[in-house]
KEKE-3310 file (N, C-alpha, C; in steps of 0.2 Angstrom, whole numbers, plus 5000, padded with zeros to 4 digits):
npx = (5175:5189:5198:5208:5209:5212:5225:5219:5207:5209:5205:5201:5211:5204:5211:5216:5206:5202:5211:5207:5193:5198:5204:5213:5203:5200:5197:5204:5204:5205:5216:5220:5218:5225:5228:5228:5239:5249:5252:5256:5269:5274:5275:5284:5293:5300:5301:5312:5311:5303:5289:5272:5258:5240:5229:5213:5216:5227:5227:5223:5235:5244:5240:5238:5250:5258:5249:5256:5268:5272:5264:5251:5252:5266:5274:5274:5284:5286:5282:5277:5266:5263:5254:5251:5246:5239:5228:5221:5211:5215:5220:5230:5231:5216:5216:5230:5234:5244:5253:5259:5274:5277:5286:5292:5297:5304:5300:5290:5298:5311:5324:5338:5346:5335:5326:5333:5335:5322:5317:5311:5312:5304:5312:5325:5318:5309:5299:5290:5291:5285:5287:5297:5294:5292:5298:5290:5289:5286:5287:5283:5282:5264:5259:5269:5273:5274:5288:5302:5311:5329:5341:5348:5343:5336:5343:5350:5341:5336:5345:5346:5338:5334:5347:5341:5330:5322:5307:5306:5294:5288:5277:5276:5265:5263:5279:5283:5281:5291:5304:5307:5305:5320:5326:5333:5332:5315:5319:5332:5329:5320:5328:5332:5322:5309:5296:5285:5272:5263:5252:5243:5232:5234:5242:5247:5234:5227:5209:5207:5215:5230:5249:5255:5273:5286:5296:5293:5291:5284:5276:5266:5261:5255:5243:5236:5231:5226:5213:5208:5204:5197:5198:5202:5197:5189:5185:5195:5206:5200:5202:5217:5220:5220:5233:5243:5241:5245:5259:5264:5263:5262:5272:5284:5277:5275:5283:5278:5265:5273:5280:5268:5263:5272:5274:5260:5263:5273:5267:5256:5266:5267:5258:5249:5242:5243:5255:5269:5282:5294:5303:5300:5292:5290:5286:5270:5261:5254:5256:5248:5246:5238:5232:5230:5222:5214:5206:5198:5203:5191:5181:5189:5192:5180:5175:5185:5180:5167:5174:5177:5185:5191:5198:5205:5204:5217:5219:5216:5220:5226:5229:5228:5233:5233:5242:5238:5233:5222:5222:5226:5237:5227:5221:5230:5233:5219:5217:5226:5220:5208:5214:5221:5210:5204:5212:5212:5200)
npy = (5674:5675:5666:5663:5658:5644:5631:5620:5621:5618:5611:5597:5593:5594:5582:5576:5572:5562:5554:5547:5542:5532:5523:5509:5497:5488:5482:5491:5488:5474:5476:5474:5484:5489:5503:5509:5502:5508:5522:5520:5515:5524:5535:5530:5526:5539:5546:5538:5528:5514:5510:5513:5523:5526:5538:5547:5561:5574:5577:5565:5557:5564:5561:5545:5541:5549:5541:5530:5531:5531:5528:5528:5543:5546:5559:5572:5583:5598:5614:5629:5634:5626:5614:5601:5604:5617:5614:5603:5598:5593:5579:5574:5568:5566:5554:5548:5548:5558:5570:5587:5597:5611:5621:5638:5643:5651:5657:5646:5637:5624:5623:5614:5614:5619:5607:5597:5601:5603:5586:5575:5563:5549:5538:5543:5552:5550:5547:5560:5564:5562:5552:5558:5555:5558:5569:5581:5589:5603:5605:5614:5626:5633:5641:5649:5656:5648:5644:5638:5625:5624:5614:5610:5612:5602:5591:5591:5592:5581:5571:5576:5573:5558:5552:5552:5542:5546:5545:5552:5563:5569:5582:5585:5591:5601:5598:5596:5610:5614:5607:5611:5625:5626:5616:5607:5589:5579:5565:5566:5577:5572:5562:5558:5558:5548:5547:5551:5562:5566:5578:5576:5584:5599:5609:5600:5596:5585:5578:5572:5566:5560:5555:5543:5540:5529:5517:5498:5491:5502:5506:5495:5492:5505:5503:5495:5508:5515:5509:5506:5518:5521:5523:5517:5514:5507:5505:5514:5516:5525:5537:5538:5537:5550:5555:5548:5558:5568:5568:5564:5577:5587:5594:5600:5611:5618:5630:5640:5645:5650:5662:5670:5671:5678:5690:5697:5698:5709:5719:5721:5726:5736:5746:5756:5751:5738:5726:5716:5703:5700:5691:5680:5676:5664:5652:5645:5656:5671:5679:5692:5708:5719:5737:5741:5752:5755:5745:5728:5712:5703:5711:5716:5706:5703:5714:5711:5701:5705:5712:5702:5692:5678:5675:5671:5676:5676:5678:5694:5706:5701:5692:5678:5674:5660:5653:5642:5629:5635:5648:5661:5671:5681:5681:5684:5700:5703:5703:5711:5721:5723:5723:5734:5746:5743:5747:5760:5766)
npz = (5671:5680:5689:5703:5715:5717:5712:5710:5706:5693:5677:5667:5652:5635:5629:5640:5646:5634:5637:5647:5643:5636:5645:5652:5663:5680:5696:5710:5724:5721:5717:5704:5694:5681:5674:5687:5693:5683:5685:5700:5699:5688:5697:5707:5702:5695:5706:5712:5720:5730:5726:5724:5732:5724:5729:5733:5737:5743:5756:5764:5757:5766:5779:5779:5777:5789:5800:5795:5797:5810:5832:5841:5852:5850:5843:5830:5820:5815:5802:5808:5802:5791:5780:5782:5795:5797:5790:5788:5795:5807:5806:5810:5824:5824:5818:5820:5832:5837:5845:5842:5836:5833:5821:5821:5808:5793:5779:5778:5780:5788:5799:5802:5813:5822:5819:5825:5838:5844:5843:5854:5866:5874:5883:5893:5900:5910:5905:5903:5892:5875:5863:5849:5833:5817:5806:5796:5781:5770:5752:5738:5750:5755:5764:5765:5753:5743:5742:5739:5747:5749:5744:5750:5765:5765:5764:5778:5785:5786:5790:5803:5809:5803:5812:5822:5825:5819:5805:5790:5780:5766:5761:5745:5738:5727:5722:5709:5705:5713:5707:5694:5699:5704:5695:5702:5701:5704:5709:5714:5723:5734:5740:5752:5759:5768:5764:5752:5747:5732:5723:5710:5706:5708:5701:5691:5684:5684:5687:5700:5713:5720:5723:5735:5741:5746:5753:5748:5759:5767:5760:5758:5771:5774:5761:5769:5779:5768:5766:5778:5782:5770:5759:5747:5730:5718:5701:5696:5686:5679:5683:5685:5674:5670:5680:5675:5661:5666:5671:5660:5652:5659:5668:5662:5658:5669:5671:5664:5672:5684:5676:5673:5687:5691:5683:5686:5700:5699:5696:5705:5716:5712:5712:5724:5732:5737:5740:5740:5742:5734:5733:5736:5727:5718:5713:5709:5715:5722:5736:5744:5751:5759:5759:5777:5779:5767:5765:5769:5766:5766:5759:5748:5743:5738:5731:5719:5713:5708:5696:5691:5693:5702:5720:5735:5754:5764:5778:5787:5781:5770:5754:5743:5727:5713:5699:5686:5673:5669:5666:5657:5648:5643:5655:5664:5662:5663:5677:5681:5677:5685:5698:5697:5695:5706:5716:5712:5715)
capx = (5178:5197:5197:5215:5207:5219:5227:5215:5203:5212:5199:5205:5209:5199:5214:5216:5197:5201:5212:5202:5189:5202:5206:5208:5199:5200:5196:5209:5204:5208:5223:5220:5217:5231:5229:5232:5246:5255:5250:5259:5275:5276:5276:5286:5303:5300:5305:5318:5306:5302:5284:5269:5249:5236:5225:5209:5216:5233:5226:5222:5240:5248:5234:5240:5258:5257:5248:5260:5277:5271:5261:5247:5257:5270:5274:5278:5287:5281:5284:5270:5261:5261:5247:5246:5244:5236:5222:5219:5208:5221:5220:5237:5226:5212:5218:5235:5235:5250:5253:5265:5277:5278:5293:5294:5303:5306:5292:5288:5305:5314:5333:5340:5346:5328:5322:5337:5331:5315:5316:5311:5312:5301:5319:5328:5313:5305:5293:5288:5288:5283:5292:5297:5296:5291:5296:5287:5293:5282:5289:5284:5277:5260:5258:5277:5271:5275:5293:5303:5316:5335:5341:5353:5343:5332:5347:5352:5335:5334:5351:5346:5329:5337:5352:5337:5327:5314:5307:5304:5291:5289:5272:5276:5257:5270:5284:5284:5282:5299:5307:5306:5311:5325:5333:5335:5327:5315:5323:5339:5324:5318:5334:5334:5313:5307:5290:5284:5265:5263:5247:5240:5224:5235:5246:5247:5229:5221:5203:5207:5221:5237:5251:5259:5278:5290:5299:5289:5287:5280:5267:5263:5256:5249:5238:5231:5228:5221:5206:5204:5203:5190:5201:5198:5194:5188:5189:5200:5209:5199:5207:5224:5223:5222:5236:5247:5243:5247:5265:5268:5262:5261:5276:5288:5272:5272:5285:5273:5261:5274:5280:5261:5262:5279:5270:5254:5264:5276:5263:5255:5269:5268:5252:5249:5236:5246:5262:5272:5288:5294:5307:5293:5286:5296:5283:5262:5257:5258:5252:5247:5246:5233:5235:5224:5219:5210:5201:5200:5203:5186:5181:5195:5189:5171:5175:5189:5173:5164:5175:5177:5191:5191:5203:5206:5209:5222:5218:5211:5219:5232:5225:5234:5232:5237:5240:5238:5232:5216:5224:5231:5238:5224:5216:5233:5229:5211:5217:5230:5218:5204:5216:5222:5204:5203:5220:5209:5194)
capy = (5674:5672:5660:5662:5653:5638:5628:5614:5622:5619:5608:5592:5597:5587:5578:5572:5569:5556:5548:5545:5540:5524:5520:5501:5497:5481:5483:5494:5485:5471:5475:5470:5491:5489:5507:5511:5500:5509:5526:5519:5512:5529:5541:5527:5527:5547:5549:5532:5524:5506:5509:5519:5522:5531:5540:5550:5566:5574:5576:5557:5554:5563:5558:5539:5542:5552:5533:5522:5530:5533:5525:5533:5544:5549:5568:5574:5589:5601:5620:5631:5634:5619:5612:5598:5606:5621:5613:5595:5597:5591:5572:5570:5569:5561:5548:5545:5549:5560:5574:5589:5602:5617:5626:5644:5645:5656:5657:5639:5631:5624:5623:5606:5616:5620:5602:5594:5605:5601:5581:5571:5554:5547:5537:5548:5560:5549:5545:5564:5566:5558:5548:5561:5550:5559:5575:5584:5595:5605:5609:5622:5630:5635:5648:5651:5657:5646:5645:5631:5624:5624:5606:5610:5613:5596:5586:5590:5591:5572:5568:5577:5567:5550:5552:5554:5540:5549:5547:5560:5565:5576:5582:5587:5594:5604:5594:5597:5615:5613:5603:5617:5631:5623:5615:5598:5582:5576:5561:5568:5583:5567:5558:5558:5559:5540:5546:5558:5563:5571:5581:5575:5587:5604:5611:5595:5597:5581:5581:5570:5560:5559:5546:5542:5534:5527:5510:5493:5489:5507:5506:5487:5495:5512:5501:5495:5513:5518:5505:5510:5526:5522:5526:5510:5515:5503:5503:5520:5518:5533:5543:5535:5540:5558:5556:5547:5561:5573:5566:5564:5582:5593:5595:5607:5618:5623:5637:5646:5646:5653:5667:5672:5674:5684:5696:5699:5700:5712:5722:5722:5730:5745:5750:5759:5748:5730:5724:5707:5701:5698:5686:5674:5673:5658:5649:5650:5658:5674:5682:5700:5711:5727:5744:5742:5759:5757:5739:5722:5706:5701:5717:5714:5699:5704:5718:5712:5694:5710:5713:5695:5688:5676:5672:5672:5681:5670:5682:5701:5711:5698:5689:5675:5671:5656:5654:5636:5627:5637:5653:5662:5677:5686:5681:5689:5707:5704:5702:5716:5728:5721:5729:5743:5748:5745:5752:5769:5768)
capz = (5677:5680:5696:5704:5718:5719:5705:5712:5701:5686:5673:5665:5644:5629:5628:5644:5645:5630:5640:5653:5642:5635:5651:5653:5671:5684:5703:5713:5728:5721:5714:5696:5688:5676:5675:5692:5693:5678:5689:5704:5695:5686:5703:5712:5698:5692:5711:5715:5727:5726:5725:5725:5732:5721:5736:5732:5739:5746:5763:5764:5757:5772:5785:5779:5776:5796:5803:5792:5802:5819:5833:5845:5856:5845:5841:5825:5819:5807:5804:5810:5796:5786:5778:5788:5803:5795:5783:5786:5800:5814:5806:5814:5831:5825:5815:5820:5839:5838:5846:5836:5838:5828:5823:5819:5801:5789:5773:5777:5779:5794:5800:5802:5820:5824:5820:5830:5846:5843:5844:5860:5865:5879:5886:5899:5903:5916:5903:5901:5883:5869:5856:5840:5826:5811:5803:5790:5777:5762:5746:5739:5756:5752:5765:5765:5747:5738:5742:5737:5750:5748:5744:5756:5772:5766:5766:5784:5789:5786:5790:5809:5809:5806:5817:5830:5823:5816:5797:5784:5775:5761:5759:5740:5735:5723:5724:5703:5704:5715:5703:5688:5701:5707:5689:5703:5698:5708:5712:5720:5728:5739:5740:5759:5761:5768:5760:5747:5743:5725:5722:5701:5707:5708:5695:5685:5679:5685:5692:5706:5715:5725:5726:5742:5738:5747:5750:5748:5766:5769:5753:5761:5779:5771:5761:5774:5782:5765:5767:5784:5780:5766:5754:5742:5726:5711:5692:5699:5681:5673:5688:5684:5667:5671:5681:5669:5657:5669:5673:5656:5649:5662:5672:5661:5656:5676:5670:5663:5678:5686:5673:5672:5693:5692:5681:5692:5708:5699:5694:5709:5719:5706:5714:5730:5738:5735:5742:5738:5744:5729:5734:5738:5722:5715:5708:5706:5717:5726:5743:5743:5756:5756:5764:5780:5778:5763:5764:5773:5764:5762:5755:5743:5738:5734:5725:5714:5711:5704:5690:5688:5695:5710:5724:5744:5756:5770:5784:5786:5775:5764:5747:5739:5718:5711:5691:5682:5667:5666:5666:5652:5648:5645:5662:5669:5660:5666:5684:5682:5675:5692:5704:5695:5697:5712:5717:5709:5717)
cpx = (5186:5198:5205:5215:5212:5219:5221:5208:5201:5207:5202:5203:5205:5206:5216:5208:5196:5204:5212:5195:5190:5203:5205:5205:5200:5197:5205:5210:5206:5214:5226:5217:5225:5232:5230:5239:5253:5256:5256:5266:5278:5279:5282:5294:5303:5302:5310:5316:5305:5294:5278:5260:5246:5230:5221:5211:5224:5234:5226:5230:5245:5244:5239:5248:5261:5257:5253:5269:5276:5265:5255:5254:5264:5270:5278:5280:5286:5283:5276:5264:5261:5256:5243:5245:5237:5229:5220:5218:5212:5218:5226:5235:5222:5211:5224:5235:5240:5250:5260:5267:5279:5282:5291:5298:5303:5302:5291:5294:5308:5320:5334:5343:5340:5326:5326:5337:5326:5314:5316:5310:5308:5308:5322:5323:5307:5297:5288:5287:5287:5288:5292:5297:5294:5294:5297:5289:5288:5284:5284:5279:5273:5260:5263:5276:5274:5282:5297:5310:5323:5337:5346:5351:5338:5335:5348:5345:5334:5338:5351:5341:5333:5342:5348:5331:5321:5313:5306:5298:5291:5280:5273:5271:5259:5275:5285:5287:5291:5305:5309:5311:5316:5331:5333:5329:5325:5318:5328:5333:5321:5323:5332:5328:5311:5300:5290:5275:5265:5255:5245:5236:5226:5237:5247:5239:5225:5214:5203:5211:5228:5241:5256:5265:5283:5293:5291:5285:5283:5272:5264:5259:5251:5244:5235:5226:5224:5214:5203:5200:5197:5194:5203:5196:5193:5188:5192:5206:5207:5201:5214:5226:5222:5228:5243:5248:5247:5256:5270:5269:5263:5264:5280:5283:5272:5278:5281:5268:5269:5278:5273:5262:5266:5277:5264:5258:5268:5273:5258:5257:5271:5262:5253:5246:5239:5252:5263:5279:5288:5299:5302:5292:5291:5293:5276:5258:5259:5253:5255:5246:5244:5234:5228:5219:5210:5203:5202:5200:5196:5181:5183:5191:5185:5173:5180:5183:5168:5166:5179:5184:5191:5198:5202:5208:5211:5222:5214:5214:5228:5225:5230:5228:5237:5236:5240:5234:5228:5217:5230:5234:5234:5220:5223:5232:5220:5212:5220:5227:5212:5208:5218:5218:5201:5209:5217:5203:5193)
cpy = (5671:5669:5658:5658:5647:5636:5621:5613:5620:5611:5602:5595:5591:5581:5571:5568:5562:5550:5542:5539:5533:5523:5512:5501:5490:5487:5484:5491:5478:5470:5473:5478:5491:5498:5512:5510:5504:5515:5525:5519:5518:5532:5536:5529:5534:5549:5544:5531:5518:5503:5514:5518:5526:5531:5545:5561:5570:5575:5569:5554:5557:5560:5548:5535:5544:5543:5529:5523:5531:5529:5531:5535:5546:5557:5568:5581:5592:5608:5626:5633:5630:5617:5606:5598:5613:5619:5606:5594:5592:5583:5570:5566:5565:5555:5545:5544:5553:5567:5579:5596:5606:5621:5634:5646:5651:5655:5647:5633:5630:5622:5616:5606:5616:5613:5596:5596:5602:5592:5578:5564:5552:5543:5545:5552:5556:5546:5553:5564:5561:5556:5553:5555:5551:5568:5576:5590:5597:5609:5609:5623:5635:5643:5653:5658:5654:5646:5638:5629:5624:5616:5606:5607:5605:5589:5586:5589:5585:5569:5570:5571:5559:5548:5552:5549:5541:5548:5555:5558:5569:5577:5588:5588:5595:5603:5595:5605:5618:5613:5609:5623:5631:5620:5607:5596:5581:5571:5563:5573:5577:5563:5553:5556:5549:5540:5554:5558:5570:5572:5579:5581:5595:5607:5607:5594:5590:5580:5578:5565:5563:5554:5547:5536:5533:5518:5505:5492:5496:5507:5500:5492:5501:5508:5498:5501:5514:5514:5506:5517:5529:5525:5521:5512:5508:5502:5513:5519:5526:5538:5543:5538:5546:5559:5552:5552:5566:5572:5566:5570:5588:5597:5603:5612:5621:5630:5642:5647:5652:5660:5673:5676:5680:5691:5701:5701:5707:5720:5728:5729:5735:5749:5752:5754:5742:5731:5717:5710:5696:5692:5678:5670:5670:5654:5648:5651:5664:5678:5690:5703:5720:5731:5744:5746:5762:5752:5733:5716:5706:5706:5719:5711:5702:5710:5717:5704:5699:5714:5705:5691:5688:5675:5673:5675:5677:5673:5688:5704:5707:5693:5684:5673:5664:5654:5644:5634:5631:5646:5657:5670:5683:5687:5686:5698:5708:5706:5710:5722:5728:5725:5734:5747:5747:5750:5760:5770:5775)
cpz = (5677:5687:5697:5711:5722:5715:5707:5706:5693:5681:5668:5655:5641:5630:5634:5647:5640:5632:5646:5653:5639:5639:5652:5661:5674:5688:5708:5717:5727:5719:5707:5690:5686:5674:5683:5694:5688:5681:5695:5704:5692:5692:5704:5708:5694:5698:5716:5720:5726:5724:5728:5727:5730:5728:5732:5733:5742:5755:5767:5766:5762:5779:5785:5781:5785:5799:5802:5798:5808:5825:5838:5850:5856:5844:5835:5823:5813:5809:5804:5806:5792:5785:5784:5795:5801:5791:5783:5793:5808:5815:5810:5822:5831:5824:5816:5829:5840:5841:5839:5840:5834:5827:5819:5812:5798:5782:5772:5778:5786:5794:5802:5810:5823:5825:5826:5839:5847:5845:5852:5859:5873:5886:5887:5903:5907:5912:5902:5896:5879:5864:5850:5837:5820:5811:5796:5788:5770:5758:5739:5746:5754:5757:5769:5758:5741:5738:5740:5744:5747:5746:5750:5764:5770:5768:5772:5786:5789:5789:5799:5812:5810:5811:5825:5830:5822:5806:5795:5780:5771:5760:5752:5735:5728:5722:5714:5702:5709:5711:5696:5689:5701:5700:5695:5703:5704:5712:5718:5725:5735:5740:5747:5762:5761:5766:5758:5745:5738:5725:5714:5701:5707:5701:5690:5683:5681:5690:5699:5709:5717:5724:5733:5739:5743:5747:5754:5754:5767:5766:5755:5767:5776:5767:5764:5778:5778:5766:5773:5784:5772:5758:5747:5738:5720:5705:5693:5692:5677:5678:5686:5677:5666:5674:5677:5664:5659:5671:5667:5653:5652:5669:5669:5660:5661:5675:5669:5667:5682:5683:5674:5682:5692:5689:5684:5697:5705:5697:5701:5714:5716:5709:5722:5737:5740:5738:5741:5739:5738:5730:5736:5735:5718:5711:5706:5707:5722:5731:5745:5748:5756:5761:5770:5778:5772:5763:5768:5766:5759:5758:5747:5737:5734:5728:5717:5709:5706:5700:5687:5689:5704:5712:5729:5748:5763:5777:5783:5782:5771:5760:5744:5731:5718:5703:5691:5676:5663:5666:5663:5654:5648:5652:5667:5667:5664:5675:5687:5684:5683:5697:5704:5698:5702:5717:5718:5711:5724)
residu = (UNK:UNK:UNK:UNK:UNK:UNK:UNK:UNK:UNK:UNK:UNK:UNK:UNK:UNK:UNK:UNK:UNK:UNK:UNK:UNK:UNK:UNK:UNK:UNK:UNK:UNK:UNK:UNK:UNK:UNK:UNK:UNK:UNK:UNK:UNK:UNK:UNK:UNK:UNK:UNK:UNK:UNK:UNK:UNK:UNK:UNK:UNK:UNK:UNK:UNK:UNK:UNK:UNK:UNK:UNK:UNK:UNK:UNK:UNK:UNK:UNK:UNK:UNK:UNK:UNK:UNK:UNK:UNK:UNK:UNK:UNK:UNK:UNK:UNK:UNK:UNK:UNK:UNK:UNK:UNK:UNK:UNK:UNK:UNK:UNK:UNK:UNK:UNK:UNK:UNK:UNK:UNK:UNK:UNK:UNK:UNK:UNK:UNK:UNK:UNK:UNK:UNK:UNK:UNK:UNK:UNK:UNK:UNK:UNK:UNK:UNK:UNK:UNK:UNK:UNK:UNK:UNK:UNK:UNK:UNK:UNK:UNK:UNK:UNK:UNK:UNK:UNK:UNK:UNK:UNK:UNK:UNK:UNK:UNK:UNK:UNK:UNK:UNK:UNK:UNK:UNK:UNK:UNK:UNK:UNK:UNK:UNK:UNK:UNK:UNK:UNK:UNK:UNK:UNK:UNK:UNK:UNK:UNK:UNK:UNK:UNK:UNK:UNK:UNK:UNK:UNK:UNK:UNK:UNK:UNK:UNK:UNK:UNK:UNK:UNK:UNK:UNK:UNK:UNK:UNK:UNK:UNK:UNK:UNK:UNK:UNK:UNK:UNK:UNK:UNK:UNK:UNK:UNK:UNK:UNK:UNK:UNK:UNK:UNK:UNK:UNK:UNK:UNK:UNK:UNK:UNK:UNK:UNK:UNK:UNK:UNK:UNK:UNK:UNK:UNK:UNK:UNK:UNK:UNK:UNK:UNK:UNK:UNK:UNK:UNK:UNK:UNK:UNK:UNK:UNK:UNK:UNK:UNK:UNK:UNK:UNK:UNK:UNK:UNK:UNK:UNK:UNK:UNK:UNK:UNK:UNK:UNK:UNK:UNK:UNK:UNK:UNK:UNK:UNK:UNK:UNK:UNK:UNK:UNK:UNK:UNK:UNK:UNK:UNK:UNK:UNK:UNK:UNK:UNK:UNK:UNK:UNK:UNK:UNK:UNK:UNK:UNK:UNK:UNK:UNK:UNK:UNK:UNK:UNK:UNK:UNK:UNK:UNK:UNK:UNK:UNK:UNK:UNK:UNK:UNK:UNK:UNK:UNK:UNK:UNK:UNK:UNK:UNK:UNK:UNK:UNK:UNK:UNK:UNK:UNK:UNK:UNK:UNK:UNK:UNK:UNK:UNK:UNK:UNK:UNK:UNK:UNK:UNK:UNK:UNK:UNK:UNK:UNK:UNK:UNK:UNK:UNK:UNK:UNK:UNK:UNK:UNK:UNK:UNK:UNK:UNK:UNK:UNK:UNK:UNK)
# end
């Protein structure tokens, strides 16, 4: 089975299984896992922060990140498909109290215009609106497809945001597979971002974890949310040391995740039944779009599962793939040849 599914997927190798298996260990909660702390330390100066939190998950680390910069009552700003609006069960609400305001962009990206319209302030408005105090930004935009932001529009977009007193977040799941597309360092890619959440769990290969970075005072309050939020782990070094290897080994390889997609997609729109915006496809993952006429989504799915290659379908008749670690070349010929075959049926 070729499981294009979601890079989430993606299986920790022998190697990094060994170094999970050296792991030294303490109590995270107490603050004495010498292997988390090197995990923290790593994320926090690979993106010129002053400090960093290892979180169970990347949902958690914006859920946290959300609580740490806003109060109940608060509205945060986001572009309407965003994850954390789209996929993380509308914790902004249950766990922050915030109410949000969705903007309309363009494959996942927002205008620094848009977002400066967009902000309210409770002062002047009789007390009608709610305090903006956060806007959230994802790079690469998952159901953007995978598109990477401008550094351009990230700069103004923060540089609108603060001048309105509002933070920034970056909900950077992908924040790697950016970095690659793009040729800029992450550092400078978050320059402006008062917090960043990196995914270990996606493209970088590790089975499980997140970190949430920004400055000292920010990572002091968020770990408090994390404990509330149950997110305490204990000898959490043999996770650490998955994300260690992952930071060390498996950044530049996400090239080749995203050659392998560039290939699928391009192949794709050779067929009849398939279409892709091809200008989308920037990094490892690409959202396909079937001929109503001939099939729905789920449809899709099943039959392409029945020659042995998994993936989703994001609505009724679109499908997205996503390549990573567990996926070579020949699983893209295998995938090719799955829709060809159905393309011909």
């Amino acid at each position: 089975m070729v499981d294009l599914r979601s890079d989430t997927v993606s299986r920790p190798t022998e190697a990094m299984r060994e170094a999970m298996k050296v792991a030294e260990v303490g109590d995270d909660v107490l603050g004495d896992d010498p292997t988390v702390l090197e995990l923290q330390e790593m994320g926090a100066r690979l993106l010129g922060k002053e400090a960093a939190l290892f979180v169970p998950s990347g949902t958690m680390s914006n859920a946290v990140a959300i609580k740490t910069h806003t109060r109940p009552g608060d509205e945060i700003i986001t572009e309407a498909e965003s994850h954390i609006y789209y996929y993380e069960g509308g914790g902004y609400a249950a766990l922050a109290g915030c109410s949000i305001r969705l903007l309309e962009g363009i494959n996942g990206t927002m205008t620094s215009r848009q977002v400066a319209a967009a902000i309210r302030k409770a002062a002047g408005s009789q007390s009608h609106y709610p305090d903006a105090s956060l806007v959230c930004l994802e790079n690469t935009a998952n159901r953007g497809g995978g598109v990477c932001w401008e550094q351009d529009s990230i700069d103004s977009v923060a540089q609108v945001a603060h001048e309105r007193d509002c933070a920034v977040h970056m909900d950077g799941a992908r924040l790697f597979n950016a970095t690659i597309h793009t040729g800029i360092d992450a550092e400078r890619m978050v320059r402006d971002c008062d917090s960043i959440s990196i995914c270990l769990s996606k493209g970088l290969g590790a089975p499980v974890g997140s970190l949430l970075i920004g400055s000292q005072d920010f990572i002091d309050t968020a770990h408090r949310w994390r404990k509330m939020f149950g997110g305490g782990m204990r000898q959490s070094g043999i996770l650490a040391a998955a994300g260690i290897f992952a930071l060390e080994n498996n950044i530049e390889r996400l090239n080749v995740d995203h050659a392998r997609i560039k290939r699928l997609a391009s192949a794709l729109n050779e067929m009849q039944s398939f279409s892709v915006e091809m200008e989308t496809v920037q990094t490892n993952m690409v959202y396909i779009d079937i001929d109503k006429e001939r099939f729905s989504g789920a449809e899709a799915v099943d039959a392409l599962a029945a020659r042995d290659v998994d993936l989703f379908a994001t609505d009724s008749h679109r499908l997205r793939a996503v390549t990573h670690l567990d996926v070579d070349d020949a699983g893209i010929d295998q995938a090719i040849d799955a829709f060809a075959e159905l393309n011909e049926s």
